[in-house]
Structure formats: structure tokens, C-alpha cells
C-alpha positions in Angstrom: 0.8 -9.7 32.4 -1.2 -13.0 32.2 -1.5 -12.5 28.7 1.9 -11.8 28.1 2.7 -15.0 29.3 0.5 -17.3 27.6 1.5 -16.0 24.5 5.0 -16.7 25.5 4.3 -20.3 26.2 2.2 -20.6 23.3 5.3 -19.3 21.3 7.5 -21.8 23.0 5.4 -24.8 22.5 5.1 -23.5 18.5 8.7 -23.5 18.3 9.0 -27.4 20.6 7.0 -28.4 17.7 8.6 -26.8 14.9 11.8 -28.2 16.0 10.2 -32.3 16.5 11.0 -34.3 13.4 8.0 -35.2 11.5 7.8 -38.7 10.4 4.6 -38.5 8.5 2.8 -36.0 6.0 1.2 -33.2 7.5 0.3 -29.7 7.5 1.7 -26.6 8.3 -1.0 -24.0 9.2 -0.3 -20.2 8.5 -1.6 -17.4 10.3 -2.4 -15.7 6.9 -5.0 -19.0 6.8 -3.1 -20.8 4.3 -1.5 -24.2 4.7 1.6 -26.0 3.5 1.1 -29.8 3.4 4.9 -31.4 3.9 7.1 -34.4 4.8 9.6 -33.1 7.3 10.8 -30.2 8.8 13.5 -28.3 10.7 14.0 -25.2 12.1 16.9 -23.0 10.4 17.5 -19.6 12.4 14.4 -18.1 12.5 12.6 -19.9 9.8 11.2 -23.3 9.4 11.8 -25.8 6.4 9.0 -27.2 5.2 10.0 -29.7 2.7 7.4 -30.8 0.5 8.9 -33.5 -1.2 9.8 -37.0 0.1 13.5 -36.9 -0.8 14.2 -33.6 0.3 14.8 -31.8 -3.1 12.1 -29.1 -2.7 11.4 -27.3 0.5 9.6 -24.1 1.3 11.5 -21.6 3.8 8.5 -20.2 6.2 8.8 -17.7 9.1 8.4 -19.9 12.3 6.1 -16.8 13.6 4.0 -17.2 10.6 3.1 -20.2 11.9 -0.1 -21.3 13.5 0.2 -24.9 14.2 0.6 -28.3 12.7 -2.0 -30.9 12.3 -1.9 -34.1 10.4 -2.2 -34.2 6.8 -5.8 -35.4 5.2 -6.2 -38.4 2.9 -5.8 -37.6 -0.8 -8.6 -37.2 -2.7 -9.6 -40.1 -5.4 -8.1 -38.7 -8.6 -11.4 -37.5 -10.7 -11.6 -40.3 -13.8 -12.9 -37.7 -15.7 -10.0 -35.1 -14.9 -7.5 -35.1 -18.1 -4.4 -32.9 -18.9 -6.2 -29.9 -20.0 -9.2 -30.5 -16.9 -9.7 -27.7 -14.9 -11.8 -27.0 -11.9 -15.8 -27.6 -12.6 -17.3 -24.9 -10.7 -16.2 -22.1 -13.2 -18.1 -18.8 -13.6 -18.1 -16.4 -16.2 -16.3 -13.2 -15.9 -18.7 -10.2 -14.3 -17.6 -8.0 -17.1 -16.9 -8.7 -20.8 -14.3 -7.1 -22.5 -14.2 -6.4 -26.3 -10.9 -7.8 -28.2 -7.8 -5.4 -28.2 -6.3 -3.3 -26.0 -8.2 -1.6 -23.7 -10.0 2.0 -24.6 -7.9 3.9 -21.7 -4.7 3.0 -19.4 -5.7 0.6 -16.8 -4.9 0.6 -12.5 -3.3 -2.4 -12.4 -2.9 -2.1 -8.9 -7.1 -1.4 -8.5 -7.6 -4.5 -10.8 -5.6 -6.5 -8.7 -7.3 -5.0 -5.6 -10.9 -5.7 -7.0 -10.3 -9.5 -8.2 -8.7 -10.4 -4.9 -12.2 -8.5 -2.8 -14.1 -10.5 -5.7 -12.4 -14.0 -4.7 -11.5 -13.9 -0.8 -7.4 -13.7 -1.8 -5.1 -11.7 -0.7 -4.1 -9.3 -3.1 -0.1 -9.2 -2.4 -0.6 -13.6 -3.1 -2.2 -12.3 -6.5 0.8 -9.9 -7.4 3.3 -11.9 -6.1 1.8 -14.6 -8.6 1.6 -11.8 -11.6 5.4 -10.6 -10.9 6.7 -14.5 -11.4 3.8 -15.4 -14.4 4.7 -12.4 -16.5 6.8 -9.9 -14.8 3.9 -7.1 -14.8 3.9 -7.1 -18.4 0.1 -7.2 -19.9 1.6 -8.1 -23.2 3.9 -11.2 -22.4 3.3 -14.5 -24.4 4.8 -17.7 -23.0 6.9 -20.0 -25.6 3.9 -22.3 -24.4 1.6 -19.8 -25.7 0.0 -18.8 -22.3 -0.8 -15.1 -22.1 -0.8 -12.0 -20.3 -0.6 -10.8 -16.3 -1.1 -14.5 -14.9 -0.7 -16.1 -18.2 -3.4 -18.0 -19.2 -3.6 -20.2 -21.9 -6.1 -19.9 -24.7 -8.0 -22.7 -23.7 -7.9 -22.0 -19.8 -8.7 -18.2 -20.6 -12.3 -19.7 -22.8 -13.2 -22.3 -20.0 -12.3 -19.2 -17.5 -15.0 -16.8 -19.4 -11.7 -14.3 -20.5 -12.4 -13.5 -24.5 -9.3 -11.1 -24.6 -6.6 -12.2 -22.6 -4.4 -9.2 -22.8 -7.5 -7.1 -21.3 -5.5 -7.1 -17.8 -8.6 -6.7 -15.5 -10.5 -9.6 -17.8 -6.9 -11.4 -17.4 -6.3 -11.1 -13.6 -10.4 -11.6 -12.9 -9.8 -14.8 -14.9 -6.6 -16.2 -13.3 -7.9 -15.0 -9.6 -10.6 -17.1 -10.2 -8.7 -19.8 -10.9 -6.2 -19.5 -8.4 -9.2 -19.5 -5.7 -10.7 -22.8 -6.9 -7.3 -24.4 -6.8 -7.1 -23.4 -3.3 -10.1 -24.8 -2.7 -9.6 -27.8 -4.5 -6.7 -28.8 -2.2 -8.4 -27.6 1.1 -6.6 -24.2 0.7 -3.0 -26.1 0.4 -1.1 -23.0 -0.8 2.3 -25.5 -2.3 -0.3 -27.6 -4.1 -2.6 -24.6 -5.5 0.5 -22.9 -7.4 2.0 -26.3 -8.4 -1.7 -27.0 -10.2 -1.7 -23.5 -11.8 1.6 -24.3 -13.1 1.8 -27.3 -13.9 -1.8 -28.6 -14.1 -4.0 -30.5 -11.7 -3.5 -34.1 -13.5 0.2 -33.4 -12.6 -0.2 -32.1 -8.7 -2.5 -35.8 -8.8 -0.3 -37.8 -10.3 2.5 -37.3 -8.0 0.4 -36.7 -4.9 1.9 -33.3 -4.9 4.6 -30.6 -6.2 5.6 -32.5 -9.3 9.2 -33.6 -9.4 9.8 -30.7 -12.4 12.5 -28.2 -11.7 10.5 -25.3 -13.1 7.8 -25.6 -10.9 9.5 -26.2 -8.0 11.4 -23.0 -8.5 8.0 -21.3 -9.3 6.4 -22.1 -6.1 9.2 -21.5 -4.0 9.8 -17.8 -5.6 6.2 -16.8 -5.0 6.4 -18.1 -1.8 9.3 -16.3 -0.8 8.1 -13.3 -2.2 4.4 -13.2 -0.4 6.4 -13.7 3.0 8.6 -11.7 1.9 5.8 -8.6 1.7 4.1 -9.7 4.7 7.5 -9.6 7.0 8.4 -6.3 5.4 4.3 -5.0 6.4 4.5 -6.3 10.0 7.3 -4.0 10.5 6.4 -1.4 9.1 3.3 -1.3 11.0 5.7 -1.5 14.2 7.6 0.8 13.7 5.2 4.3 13.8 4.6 2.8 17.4 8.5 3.0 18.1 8.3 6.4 16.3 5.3 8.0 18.9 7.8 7.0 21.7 10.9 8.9 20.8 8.4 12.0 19.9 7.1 11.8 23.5 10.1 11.6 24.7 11.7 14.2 22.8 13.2 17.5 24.5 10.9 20.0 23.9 13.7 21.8 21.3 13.8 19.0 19.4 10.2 18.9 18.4 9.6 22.2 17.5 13.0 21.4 14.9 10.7 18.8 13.7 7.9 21.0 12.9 10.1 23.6 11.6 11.6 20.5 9.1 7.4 19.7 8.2 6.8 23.4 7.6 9.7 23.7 5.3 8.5 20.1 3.0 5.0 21.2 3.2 6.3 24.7 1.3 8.2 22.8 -1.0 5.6 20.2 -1.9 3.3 23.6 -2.3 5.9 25.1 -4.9 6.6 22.1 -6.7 2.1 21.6 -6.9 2.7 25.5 -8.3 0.5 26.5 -5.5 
């Protein structure tokens, strides 16, 4: 009952917060251990606004529950002299496994590829598809008119610095640009907004403008992978509420009722049999 409680006031108290204007930049952290730096915010029904902008034009619409707390935003980084438009993060690695040129000998999992990169980098694997499905659409073949290519669409000369020889080899492809995506998050203290601006746009930009750049395009692109990670994650916490809600109504059940039920699992596990031509 006590606990009950506190997490009633904590969820009050989030919400009191949520709902204070914020005057200065600072950070929204996630429960999902991701953060959202920003200039204001409001609460809209049962979401906050983040926006990210100073003049309003691009904001980020987060679950209130997603959200941990708020602290104050860090100082920005000195802008590294050396950094230039095509500059990437230093620390770069090769790629565990080489891949010969072409197509690869024998269709490939995308969804274990996906699963692997993300166990190989710390991510979380539906941040890594949601990225894919707004890079390239799942389409291991697709070529940017700015020349980037494949699943995250890398360009030729990210894909070389990245240690990817063949970028249309998805699991060379994905290792390569889940890499990436990992250093940018560390780069900017795990600043989700400012990772997907850089891998977009490019770190010089995301430094330039002490942020998301003021470019429609990636403002669009950070806000449709956002939406569609949360989107995943709302869509999971319910459905991981709702077996609960399904073990009361069975308990609860008249006793006629279940044994219709097992009659209704006999009768699919028979078809499933016949259709297995078992």
C-alpha cells in the first residue's frame, strides 16, 4: 500500500514538473535511459512537448510516463578544430566480420542482424529499426540521390572510415551504422534528438547550431523516428498488460466456459496439425 503511494506522488510531482514552464535549456530524461535536451515544454493530453528548438518550430511529442525526470542541461562541448564536414567520431573500430563485395552467398535474418548489432553496441534494437524503416524503408538495395547506401544508408566515405567494404551486405551495413549511431550517442552524452540530427545531418551541423539544425528534412527525420520508437514501446507495455488482464477473466470464468475454451484450442491445434500435414 505504501508503495502504491509513493509511486503515486512520484507520478504527481513528474507531472507538477512536466507542466512548469522551462525558461532555460535542459534535459528530459527517459526511462528507456535516453535523454532529450530542449528549450520549453508543455503538457498536451497525455504527452509532453519537448521542443528542441528556441523558436518553437521543432518539438518532440514524448509520453509523460516515459519520463524519468528533468535536470538541467550541460554546457556544450568546444566544437573539435579539427572536426570538418565529412568528420566523424574518432574512436571507430573495424567491423568483427568482413564481408566479400556483392550480395550476400544466402538470404539474410534481417531481423537477427538487427538483433546482433544492437547486443554488439548496448542499443536497443527497435531504436535501430525504427532508424532502418525511415533511412531506407527495409530495402538492402536503396541508394540515396546523395549517394548514401543501403539499410541505414551510409555513405561511401562513412561506410570506409566505419570498416563496411560492401555496403549493401545488410549485416556489414547495420554493424556499420549501429556503430555509429552508438558513438553519436555518446558523443552527445546519450542526447537521443542530437544523435539522429548528427547521423543525418552531420556532427559539424548538430555543432554549428548547438543542436537540431534549422533544416526541414531533419527535423522531420528525427521526429518520425521518434515517434515511431515510442510508438513500439507504448504498443509493448500493453501488450505485456494485457495477458495479466487475460489470467483474470480465465479465473474467473464459469467452469462451462473454460472447458469451451479448450474445446476452441483443441480444434486450432488439429488444424495447425493438418495444415503441418501431420
Amino acid at each position: 500500500m505504501r508503495a502504491r503511494i509513493s509511486q503515486h506522488v512520484a507520478s504527481i510531482v513528474l507531472l507538477l514538473m512536466a507542466s512548469l514552464p522551462c525558461f532555460a535549456a535542459e534535459v528530459a530524461v527517459l526511462r528507456n535511459g535516453f535523454s532529450i535536451k530542449h528549450e520549453r515544454r508543455e503538457i498536451v493530453g497525455e504527452l509532453t512537448r519537448l521542443y528542441v528548438t528556441p523558436d518553437g518550430s521543432s518539438f518532440i511529442d514524448v509520453p509523460t510516463v516515459e519520463i524519468e525526470h528533468f535536470e538541467a542541461a550541460p554546457p556544450e562541448p568546444a566544437q573539435d578544430p579539427a572536426s570538418g564536414p565529412d568528420s566523424k567520431p574518432g574512436k571507430l573500430r573495424p567491423a568483427p566480420v568482413a564481408k566479400p563485395a556483392g550480395f550476400p552467398p544466402r538470404p539474410v535474418d534481417l531481423s537477427q542482424v538487427v538483433n546482433e548489432a544492437s547486443g554488439r553496441y548496448r542499443l536497443d534494437p527497435d531504436l535501430v529499426n525504427s532508424v532502418i524503416k525511415a533511412e531506407s524503408d527495409f530495402k538492402v538495395r536503396a541508394v540515396s540521390p546523395k549517394g548514401a547506401q543501403g539499410l541505414m544508408q551510409l555513405m561511401p566515405g562513412t561506410a570506409a572510415q566505419l570498416g563496411v567494404p560492401n555496403a549493401f551486405d545488410p549485416a556489414a551495413n547495420v554493424d556499420g551504422g549501429t556503430r555509429y549511431l552508438r558513438e553519436l550517442l555518446e558523443r552527445y552524452n546519450f542526447d537521443l534528438v542530437k544523435a539522429l540530427a548528427a547521423y543525418n545531418a552531420g556532427t559539424h551541423r548538430v555543432e554549428q547550431f548547438g543542436g537540431v539544425p534549422p533544416y526541414y528534412e531533419t527535423r522531420a527525420y528525427v521526429a518520425k523516428i521518434v515517434k515511431d520508437f515510442n510508438k513500439k514501446k507504448i504498443a509493448q507495455g500493453k501488450a505485456a498488460a494485457k495477458p495479466k488482464s487475460n489470467v483474470a477473466q480465465t479465473k474467473s470464468a464459469p467452469t462451462k466456459s473454460n472447458a469451451a475454451k479448450n474445446d476452441a484450442k483443441n480444434a486450432a491445434r488439429t488444424t495447425v496439425a493438418s495444415a503441418q500435414g501431420k
